[in-house]
N, C-alpha and C positions, 0 to 999 in steps of 0.2 A: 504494500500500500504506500503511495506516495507522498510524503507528509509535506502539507500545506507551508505555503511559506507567506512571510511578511516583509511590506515595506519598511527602511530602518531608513535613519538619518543620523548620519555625524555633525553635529554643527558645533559650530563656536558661539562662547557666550563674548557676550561683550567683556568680561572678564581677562577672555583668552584660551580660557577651560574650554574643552574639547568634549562634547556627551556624546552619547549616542540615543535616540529615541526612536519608539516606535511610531510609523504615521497612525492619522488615530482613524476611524473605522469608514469615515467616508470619504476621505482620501483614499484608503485600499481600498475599497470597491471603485472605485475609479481609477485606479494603476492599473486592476484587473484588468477592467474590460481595455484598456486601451494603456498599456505596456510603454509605449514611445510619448508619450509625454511627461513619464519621468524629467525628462531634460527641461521644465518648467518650472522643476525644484531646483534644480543645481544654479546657487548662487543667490538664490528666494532668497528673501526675510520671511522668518516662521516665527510666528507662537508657541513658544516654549513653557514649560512650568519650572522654575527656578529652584525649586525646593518638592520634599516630597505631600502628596496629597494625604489628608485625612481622613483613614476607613472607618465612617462610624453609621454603620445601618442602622443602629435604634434610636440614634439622636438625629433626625433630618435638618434640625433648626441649626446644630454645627455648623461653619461656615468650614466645606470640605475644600473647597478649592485654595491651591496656593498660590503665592504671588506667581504673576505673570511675567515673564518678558520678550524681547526681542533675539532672535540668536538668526546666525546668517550661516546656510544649508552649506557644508563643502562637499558632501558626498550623499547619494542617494543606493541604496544597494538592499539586498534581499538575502533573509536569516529564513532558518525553520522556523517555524513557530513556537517551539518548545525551547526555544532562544531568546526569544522574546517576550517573554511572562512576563520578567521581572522590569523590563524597560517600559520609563513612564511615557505615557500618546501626548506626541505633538499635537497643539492645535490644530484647526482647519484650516485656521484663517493665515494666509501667506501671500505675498506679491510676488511677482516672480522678476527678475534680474532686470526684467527687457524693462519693467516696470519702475523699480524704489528709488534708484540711482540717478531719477531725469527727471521726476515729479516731483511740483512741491510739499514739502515737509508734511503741511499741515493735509496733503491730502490722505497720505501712508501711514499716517499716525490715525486719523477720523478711523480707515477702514480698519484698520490690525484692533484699534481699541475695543472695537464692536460696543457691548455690552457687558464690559468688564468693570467690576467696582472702580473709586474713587483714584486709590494710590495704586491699583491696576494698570487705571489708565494712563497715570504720571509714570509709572514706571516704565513703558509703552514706549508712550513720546520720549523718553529719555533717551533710552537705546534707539531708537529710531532714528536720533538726531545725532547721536553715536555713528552707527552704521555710514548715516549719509555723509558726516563728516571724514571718514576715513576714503572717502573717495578722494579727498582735497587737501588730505593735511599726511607727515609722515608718524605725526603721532597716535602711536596705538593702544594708547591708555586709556582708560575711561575716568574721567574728573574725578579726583580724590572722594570728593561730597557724595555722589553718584552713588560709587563704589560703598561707601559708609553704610550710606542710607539701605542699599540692596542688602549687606552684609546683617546689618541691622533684622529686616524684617525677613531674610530666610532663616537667622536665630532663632525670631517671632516661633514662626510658622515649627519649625522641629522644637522648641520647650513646646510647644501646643499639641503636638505630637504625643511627644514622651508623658506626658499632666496625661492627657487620656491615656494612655495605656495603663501608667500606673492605676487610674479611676476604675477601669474595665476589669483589672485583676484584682484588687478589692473586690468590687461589684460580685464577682467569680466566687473567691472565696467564702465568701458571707453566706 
């Protein structure tokens, strides 16, 4: 039997860090049916998740989603599936190459922000202005501030993590 495979992506965080993620599920149905436009990813701005999400099915009111950002696609390629369990799904929302690098700022930020919370969408625009800038500049830093403030709330995001889990394994015990 021939085990199914999945779309992955390498990209770079504005950091410099290097991930790997899985495309998230309507993206792959879309690789499927049409394979050759893979190359629409290669060089995209993607929506990434910066930190890991929180699984909590009994509590829906949790805010499960973690901060959002921008990361820029260097590689598009294809894992088994049983490869890709553990890797967290890229967003949907992506511009592709022909697109981010020519249009104004404020258009690429509007679309990638979608309907993401407040400092989702700050963090969005940042990277975004990030990205466009490294077409023009040799500096490939992301602004000290920037950097803090990211560092800052994926901390957030995993104590918010760890606080439930210890919750859930009480909860267990008792």
């Amino acid at each position: 039997m021939a085990q199914k495979k999945m779309w992955c992506l390498k990209v770079q965080r504005v950091s410099g860090e290097l991930k790997t993620f899985r495309l998230s599920n309507e993206l792959q149905v879309a690789l499927a049916r049409e394979p050759t436009k893979q190359s629409l990813l290669a060089g995209a701005l993607i929506v990434i998740p910066l930190a890991p999400y929180l699984k909590n099915k009994q509590k829906p009111v949790l805010n499960r989603q973690p901060l959002m950002g921008v990361g820029y696609v260097q590689k598009i390629f294809q894992l088994p599936k049983r490869q890709t369990m553990r890797l967290a799904d890229a967003r949907g929302q992506f511009i592709s190459e022909a697109y981010w690098p020519h249009r104004a700022r404020a258009s690429v930020q509007k679309y990638l922000c979608h309907d993401y919370p407040f400092w989702t969408q700050q963090q969005i625009k940042s990277d975004v202005k990030f990205w466009q800038k490294q077409r023009h500049t040799k500096n490939k830093k992301a602004p000290r501030l920037i950097s803090v403030i990211t560092n800052s709330r994926i901390y957030h995001q995993i104590t918010k993590i760890e606080r439930h889990k210890v919750h859930q394994e009480k909860d267990f015990g008792s």
